[in-house]
C-alpha positions as CSV (number, residue, x, y, z in Angstrom):
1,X,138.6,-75.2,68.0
2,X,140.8,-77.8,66.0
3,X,140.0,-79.9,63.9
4,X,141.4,-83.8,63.7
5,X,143.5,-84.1,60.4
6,X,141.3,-87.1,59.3
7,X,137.9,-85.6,60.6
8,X,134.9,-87.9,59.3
9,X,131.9,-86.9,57.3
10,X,128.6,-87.2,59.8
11,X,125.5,-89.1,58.3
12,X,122.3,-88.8,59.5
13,X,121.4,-91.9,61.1
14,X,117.8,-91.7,61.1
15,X,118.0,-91.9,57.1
16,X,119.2,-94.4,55.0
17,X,122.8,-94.3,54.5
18,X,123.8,-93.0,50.6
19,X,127.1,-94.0,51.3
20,X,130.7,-94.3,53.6
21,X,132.0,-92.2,56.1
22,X,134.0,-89.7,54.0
23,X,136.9,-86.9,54.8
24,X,136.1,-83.6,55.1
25,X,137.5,-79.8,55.9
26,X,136.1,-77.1,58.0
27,X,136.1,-74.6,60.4
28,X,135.4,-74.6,63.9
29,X,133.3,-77.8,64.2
30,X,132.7,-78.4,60.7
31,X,133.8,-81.5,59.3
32,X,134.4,-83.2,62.5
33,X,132.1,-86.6,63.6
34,X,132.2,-86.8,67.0
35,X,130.6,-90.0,69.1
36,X,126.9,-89.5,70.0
37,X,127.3,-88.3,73.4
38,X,130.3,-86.2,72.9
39,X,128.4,-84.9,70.5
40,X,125.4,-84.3,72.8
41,X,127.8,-82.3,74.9
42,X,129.5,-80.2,72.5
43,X,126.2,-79.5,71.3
44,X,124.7,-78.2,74.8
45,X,128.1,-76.5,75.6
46,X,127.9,-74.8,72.4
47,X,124.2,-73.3,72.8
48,X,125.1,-72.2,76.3
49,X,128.1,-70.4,74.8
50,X,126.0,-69.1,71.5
51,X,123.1,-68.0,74.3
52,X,125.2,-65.5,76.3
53,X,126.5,-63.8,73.3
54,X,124.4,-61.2,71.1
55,X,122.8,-62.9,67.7
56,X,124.7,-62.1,65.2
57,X,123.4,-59.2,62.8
58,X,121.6,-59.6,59.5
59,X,122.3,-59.6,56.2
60,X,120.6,-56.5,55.1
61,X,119.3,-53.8,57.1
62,X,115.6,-52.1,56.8
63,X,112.7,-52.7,55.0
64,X,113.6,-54.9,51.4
65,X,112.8,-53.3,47.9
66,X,109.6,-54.5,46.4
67,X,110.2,-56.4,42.8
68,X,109.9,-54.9,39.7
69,X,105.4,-54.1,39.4
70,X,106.4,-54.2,35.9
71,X,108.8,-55.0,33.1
72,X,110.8,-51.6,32.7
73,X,111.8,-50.1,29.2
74,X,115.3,-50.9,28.6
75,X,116.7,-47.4,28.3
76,X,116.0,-47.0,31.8
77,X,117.8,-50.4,32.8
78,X,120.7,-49.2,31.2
79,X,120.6,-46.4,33.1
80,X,120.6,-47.8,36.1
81,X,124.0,-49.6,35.6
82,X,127.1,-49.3,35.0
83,X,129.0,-51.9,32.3
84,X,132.9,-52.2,31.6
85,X,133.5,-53.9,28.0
86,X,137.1,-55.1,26.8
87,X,138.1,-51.2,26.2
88,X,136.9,-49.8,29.9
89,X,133.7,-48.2,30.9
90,X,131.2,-47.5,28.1
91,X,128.9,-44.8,27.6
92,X,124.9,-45.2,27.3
93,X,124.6,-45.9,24.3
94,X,127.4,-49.1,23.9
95,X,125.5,-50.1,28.0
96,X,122.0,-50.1,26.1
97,X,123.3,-52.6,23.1
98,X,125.7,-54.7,25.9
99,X,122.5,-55.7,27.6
100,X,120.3,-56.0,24.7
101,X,123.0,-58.4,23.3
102,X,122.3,-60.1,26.7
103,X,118.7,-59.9,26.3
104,X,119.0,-61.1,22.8
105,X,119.5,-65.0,24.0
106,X,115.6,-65.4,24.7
107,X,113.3,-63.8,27.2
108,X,114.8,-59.9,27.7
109,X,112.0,-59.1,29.3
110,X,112.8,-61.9,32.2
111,X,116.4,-60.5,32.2
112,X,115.1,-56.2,32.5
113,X,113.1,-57.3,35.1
114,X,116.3,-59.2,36.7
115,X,118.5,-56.4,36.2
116,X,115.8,-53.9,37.6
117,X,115.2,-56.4,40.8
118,X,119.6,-56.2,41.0
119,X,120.1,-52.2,40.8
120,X,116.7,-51.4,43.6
121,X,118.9,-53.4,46.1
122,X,122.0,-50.3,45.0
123,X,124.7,-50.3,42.3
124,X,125.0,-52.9,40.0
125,X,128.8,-53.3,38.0
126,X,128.3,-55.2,35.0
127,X,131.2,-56.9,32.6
128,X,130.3,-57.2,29.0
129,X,132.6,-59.0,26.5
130,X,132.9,-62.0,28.8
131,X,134.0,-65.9,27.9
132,X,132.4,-67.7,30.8
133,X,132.5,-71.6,30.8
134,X,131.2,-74.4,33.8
135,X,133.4,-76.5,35.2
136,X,131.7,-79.5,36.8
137,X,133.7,-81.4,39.9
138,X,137.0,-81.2,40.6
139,X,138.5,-83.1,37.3
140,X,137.2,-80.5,34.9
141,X,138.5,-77.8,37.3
142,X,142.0,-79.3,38.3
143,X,142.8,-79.5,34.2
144,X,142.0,-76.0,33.5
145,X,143.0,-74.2,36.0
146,X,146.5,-76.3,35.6
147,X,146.6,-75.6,32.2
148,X,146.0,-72.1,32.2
149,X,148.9,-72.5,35.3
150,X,151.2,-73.6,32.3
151,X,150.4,-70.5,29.8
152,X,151.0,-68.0,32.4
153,X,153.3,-65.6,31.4
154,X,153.2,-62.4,34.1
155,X,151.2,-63.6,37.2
156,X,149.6,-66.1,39.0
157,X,147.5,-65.5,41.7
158,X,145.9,-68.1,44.1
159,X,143.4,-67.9,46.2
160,X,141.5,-70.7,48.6
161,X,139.8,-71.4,51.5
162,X,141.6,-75.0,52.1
163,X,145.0,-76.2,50.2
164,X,145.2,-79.4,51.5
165,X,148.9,-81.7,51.6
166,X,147.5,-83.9,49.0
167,X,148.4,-85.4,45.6
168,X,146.6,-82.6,43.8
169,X,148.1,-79.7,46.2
170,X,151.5,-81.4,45.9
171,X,151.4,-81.2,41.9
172,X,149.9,-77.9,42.3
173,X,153.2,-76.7,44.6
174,X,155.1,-78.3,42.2
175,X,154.0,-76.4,38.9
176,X,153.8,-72.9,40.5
177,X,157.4,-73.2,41.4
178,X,158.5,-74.1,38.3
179,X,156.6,-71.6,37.2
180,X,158.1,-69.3,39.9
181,X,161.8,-70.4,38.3
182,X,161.0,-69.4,35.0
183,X,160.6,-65.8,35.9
184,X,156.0,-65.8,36.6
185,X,155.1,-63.7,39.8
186,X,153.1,-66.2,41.9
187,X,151.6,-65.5,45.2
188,X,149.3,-67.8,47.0
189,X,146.5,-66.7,49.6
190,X,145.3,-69.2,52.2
191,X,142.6,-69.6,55.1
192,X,144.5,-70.4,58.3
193,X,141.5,-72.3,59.7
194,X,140.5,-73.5,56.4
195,X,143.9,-75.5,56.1
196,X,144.6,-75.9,59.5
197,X,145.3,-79.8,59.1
198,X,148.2,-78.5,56.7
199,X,151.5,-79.0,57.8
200,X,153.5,-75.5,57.5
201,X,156.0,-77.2,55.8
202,X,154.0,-77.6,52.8
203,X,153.4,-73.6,52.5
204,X,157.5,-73.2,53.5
205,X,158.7,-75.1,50.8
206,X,157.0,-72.4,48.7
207,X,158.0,-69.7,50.2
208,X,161.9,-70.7,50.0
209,X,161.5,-71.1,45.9
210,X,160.5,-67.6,46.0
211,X,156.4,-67.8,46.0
212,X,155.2,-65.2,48.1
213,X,152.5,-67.2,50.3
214,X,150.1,-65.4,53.2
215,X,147.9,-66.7,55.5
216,X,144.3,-65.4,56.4
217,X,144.0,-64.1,59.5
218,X,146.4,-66.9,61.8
219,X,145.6,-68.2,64.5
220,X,148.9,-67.7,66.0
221,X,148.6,-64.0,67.0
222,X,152.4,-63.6,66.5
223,X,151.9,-64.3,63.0
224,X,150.5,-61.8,62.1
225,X,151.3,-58.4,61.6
226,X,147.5,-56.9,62.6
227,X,144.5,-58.1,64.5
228,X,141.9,-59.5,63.0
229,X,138.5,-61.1,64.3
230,X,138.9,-65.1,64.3
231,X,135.8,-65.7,63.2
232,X,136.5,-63.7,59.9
233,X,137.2,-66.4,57.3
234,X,138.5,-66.1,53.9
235,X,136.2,-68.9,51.8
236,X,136.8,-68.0,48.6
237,X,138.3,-69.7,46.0
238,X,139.8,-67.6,43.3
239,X,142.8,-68.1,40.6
240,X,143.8,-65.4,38.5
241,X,146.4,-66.2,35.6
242,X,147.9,-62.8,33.6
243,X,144.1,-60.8,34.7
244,X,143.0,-62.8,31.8
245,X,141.7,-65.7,32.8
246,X,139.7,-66.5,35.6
247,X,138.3,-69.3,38.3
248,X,135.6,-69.1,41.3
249,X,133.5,-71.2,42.9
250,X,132.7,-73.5,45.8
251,X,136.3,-76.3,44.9
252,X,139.1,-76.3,47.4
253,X,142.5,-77.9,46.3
254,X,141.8,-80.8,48.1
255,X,142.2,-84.8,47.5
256,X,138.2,-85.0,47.6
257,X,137.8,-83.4,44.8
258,X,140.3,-85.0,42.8
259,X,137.2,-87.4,41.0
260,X,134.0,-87.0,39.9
261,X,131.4,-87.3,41.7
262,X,128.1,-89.4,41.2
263,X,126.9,-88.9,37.7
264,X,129.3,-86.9,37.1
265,X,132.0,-89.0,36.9
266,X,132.5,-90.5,40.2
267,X,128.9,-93.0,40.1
268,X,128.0,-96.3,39.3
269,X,128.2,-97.0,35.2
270,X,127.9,-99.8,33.0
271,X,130.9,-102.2,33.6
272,X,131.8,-100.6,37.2
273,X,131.0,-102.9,40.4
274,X,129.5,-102.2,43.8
275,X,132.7,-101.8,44.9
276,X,133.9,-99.6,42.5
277,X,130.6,-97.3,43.3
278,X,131.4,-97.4,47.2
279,X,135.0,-96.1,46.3
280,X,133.8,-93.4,44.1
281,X,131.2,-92.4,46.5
282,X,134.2,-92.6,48.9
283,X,136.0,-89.9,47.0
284,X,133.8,-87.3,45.5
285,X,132.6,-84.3,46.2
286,X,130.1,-82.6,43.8
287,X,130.8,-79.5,43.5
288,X,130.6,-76.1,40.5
289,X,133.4,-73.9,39.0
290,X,133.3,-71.0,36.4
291,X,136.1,-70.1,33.8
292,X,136.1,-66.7,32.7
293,X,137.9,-64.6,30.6
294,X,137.3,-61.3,29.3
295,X,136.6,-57.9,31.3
296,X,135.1,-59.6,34.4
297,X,138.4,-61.3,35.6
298,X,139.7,-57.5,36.2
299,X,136.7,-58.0,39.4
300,X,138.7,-61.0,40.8
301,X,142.3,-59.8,39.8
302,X,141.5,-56.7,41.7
303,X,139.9,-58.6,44.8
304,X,143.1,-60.7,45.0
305,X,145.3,-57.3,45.5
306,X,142.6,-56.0,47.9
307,X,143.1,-59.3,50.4
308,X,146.8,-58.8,50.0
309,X,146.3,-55.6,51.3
310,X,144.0,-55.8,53.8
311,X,145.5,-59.0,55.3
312,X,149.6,-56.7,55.2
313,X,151.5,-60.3,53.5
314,X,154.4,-59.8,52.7
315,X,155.7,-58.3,49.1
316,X,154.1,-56.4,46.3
317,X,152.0,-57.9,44.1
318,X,151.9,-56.0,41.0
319,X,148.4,-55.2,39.1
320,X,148.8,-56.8,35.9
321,X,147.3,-54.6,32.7
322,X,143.6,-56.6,31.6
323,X,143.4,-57.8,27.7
324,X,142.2,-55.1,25.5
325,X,140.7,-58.2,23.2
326,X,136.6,-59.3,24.0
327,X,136.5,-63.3,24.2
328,X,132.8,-63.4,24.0
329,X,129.7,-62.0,24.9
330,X,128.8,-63.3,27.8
331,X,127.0,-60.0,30.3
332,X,128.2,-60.6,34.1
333,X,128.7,-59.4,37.4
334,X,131.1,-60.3,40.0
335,X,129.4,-60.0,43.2
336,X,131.9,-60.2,46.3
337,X,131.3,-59.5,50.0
338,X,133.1,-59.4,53.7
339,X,131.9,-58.9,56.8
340,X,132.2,-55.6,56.8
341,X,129.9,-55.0,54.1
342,X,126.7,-52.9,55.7
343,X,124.6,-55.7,53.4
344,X,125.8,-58.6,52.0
345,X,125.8,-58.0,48.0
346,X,125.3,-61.5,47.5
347,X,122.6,-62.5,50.1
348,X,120.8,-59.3,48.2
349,X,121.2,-60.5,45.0
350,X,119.8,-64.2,45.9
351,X,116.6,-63.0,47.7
352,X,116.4,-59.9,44.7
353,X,116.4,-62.8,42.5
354,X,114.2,-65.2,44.2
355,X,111.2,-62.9,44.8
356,X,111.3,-61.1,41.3
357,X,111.3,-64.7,39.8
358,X,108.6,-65.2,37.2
359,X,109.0,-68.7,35.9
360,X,111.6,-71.1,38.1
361,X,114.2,-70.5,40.2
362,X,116.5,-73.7,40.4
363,X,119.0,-73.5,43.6
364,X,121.5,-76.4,44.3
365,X,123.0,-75.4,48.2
366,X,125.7,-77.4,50.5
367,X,124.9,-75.5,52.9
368,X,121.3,-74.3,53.6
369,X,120.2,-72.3,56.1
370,X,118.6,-69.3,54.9
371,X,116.8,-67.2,57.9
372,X,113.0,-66.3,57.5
373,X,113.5,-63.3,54.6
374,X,114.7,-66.3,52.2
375,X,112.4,-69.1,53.6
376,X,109.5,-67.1,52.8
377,X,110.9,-65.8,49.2
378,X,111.0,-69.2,48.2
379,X,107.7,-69.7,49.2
380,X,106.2,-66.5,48.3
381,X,107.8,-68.1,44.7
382,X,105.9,-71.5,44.6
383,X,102.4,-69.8,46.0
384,X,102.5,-67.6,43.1
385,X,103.3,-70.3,40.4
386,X,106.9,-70.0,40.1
387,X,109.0,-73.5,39.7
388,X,110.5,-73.5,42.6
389,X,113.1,-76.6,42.8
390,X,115.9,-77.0,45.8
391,X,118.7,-79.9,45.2
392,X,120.3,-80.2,48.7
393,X,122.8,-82.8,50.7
394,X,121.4,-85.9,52.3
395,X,124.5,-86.3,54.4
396,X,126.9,-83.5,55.6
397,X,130.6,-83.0,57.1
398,X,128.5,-80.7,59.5
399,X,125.1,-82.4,60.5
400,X,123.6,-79.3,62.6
401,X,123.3,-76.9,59.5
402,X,121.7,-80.2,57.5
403,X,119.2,-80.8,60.4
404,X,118.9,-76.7,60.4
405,X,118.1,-76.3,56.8
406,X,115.6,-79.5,57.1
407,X,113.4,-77.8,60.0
408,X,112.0,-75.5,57.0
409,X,111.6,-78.2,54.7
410,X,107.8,-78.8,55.7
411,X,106.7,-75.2,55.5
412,X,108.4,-74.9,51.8
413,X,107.0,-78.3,50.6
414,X,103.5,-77.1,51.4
415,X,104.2,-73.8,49.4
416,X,104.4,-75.8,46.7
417,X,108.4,-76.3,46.9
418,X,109.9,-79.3,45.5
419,X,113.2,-80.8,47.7
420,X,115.6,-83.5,46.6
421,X,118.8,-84.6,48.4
422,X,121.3,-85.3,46.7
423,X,122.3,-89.6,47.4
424,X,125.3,-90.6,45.3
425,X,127.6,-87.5,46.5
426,X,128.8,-85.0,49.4
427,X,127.1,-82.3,48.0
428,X,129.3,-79.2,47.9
429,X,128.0,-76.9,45.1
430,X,126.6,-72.7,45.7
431,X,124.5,-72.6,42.7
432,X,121.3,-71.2,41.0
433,X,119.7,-70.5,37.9
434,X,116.6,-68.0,38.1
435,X,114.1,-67.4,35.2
436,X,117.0,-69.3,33.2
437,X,118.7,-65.7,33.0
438,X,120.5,-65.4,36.1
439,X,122.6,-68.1,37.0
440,X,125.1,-67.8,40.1
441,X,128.1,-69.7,40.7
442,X,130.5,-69.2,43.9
443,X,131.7,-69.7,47.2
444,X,128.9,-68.4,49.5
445,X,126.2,-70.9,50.8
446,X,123.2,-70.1,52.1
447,X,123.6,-69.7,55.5
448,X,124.6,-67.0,58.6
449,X,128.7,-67.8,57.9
450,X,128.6,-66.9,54.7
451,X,126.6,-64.1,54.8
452,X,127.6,-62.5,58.3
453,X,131.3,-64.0,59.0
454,X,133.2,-64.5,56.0
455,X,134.7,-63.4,52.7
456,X,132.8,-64.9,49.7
457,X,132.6,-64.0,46.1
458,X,130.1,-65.4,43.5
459,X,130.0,-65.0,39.5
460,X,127.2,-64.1,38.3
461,X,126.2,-64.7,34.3
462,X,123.0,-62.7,32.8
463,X,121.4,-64.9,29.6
464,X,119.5,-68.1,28.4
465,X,122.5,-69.3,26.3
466,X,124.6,-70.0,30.1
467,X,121.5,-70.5,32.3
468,X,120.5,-73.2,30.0
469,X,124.2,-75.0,30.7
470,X,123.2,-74.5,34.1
471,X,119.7,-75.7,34.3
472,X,121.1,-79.1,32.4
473,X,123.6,-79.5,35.0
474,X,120.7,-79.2,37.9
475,X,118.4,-81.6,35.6
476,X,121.5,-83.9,35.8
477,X,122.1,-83.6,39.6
478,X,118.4,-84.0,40.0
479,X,118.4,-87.6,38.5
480,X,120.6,-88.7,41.0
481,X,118.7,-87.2,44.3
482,X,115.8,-88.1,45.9
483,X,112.5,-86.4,46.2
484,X,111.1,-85.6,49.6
485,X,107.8,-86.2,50.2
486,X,105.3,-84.0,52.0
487,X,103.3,-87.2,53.3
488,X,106.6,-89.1,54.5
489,X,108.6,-86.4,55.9
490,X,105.1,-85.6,57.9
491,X,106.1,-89.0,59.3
492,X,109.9,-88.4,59.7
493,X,111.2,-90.1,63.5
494,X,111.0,-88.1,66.2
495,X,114.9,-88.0,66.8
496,X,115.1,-86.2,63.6
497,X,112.4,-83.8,64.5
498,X,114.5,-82.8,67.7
499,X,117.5,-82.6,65.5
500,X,116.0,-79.6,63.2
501,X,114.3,-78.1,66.2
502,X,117.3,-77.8,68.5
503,X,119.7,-77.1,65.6
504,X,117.0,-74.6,64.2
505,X,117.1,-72.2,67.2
506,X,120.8,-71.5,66.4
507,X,120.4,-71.2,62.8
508,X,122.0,-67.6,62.8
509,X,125.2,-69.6,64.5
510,X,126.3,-72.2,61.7
């Protein structure tokens, strides 16, 4: 299914409005707002369809690992995983002091238990000697990925779910060719469905300067040179300059992105009018990227080459050597997954994470929802004392997973779960910060697409000196959404009740 190439975001209108109909981009019938009883019909016609088909299969398969009973010695952590520094894979002894540098930032026995939780659900790759910076909205991002653009001197690789024909996109075609001209490799990777509203012209005037561009599974079946499923979708968002620097995380190159959002840049300050905050409200889209540089950006480098591959575009792409040089000390992992994964790495690491959790786990989601294993980590969490804190959108560009996620906000507010929607934004960010040593930042969201149906990658940081960054930035997002309330949303309309119930039964769908 198409969608409209000015598709409007869909407010709930049983709550009050937190702002104007905005654009949006998806796939299938994300991001399109269809009139109430079109919308009826597409919705009946679609459970029909989803009834007569099988449900799509989990995430992970047999019974899940129990947490750590205990907080293991670190010698045995270190045994248990495998870290590359700046000079390639080290031995036990250089592992051991990688993760005790790690540990080092405040509570290591919060981050042993993490890694212990990581390596029961199977092998854990770790990258030690990493730089790893946030990058909050699209501003912050569109500047340094640009200006890392502009240093390039081997390769520039390009990876993203949507590239839309917009200012930013434009500038963006603009710079790689140049680049191109002055003798850079630069190939470009995009979703077919994801930037379907993209003219082709736009990707052919790249392709005659020389930029080798390939599209994710097309839709047109003699574009493509081998069969893939449709429903496979390539939603990550990845750009790799010289395998030395690095950028994931949830931002397309699209227009809506190109402001801050809320308080972060794109809300109502001192000296700005009403109108001024309608505008900005108009135009952002809050949303997380991470810089990295150092041995982790090998992970993404390499993941680029594999897509290439996989997908048969056109041209070699040549592996670039990594920097021999360690630009920090941050401890990561880069945690991708596909469809063809037998268990999704990430959805693994997320409910790992949740139930080993100890003190707060702190999850910001676009897209949320989880299935019964993460509903009841999260509250297994908050019965047992953890702080468990959920920042999630109070208006969507696809209203059934919103109404989805909401059917399980009564059980989780009764574990003890606090819930706030975010108001002055479209809320577009995958993050979390857990025991304020794991923090997560990437493309996958919490729901059945992402884990089932697509290709996703998240970046994963181990340490108090990042996860506090992290849990400032949800403390800041916080302050701008609004709490639900067990007592009101008892009283919530009953239109909205049958939204989560009907869109709830077809959770494993969105």
């Amino acid at each position: 299914m198409s969608a409209p190439h000015a598709p409007t975001l869909c407010a709930d209108p049983t709550l009050p409005a937190s702002g104007p109909p905005q654009r949006s981009r998806g796939w299938g019938v994300r991001g399109v707002c269809l009139p109430r009883p079109m919308t009826v019909l597409v919705s009946l016609l679609t459970a029909v369809a989803m009834s007569a088909c099988a449900t799509p299969a989990p995430p992970i398969q047999g019974p899940l690992p129990a947490p750590p009973a205990s907080t293991p010695a670190m010698a045995k952590v270190a045994s248990e995983v495998e870290v590359v520094g700046a000079k390639g894979t080290m031995g036990p002894q250089r592992r051991e002091q990688a993760i005790r540098n790690a540990a080092a930032q405040g509570s290591p026995d919060l981050l042993k238990r993490h890694l212990a939780a990581m390596s029961a659900f199977g092998d854990v790759d770790l990258f030690a000697n990493n730089d790893a910076k946030l990058l909050i909205d699209g501003p912050a991002t569109f500047e340094a990925m640009f200006a890392a653009i502009q240093q390039a001197k081997t390769q520039i690789l390009l990876e993203s779910y949507i590239i839309e024909d917009a200012e930013v996109s434009r500038k963006l075609a603009d710079l790689l060719v140049k680049r191109k001209q002055e003798g850079v490799q630069v190939a470009v990777i995009y979703d077919a469905i994801g930037s379907l509203s993209t003219q082709e012209a736009y990707f052919d005037g790249m392709r005659k300067a020389g930029i080798a561009v390939c599209a994710f599974n097309p839709v047109n079946p003699l574009k493509t040179r081998r069969y893939n499923d449709i429903t496979e979708r390539d939603h990550r968002k990845i750009l790799v300059v010289d395998n030395a620097v690095g950028f994931t995380g949830g931002i397309n190159i699209s227009a809506v992105y190109s402001s801050g959002s809320g308080s972060f840049g794109g809300g109502k300050s001192r000296g700005r009018s009403a109108d001024d905050d309608k505008a900005a409200k108009e135009r952002g889209w809050r949303d997380t990227m991470i810089q990295v540089r150092g041995p982790a950006v090998q992970a993404l480098h390499g993941m680029i080459l594999q897509t290439w591959q996989h997908q048969a575009c056109n041209g070699a792409l040549q592996a670039v050597p990594a920097p021999t040089a360690a630009p920090g000390q941050q401890l990561m992992r880069i945690v991708p997954s596909t469809p063809q994964d037998k268990e999704n790495r990430i959805y693994t690491l997320l409910l790992g994470s949740i139930r080993a959790a100890q003190k707060s786990v702190y999850l910001t989601m676009a897209y949320f929802a989880p299935g019964e294993d993460m509903v009841e980590a999260l509250s297994g969490a908050a019965r047992r004392g953890v702080d468990v804190q959920l920042i999630l959108p109070s208006q969507s560009d696809f209203s059934p997973v919103m109404h989805a996620g909401r059917s399980h906000y009564e059980r989780l507010l009764k574990a003890g779960v606090k819930i706030h929607e975010l108001k002055d934004a479209v809320l577009h960010a995958k993050t979390a910060v857990v025991d304020g040593v794991v923090s997560t930042v990437g493309s996958s969201n919490m729901d059945w697409r992402s884990f089932v149906h697509n290709n996703e990658v998240n970046a994963v940081v181990l340490g108090e000196d990042f996860g506090t960054a992290m849990t400032r930035m949800f403390e800041k997002d916080r302050e701008a959404s609004r709490n639900i309330d067990l007592a009101a949303w008892e009283h919530r309309p009953l239109l909205q009740r049958s939204k989560e119930y009907f869109y709830s039964l077809l959770e494993h769908w969105w």
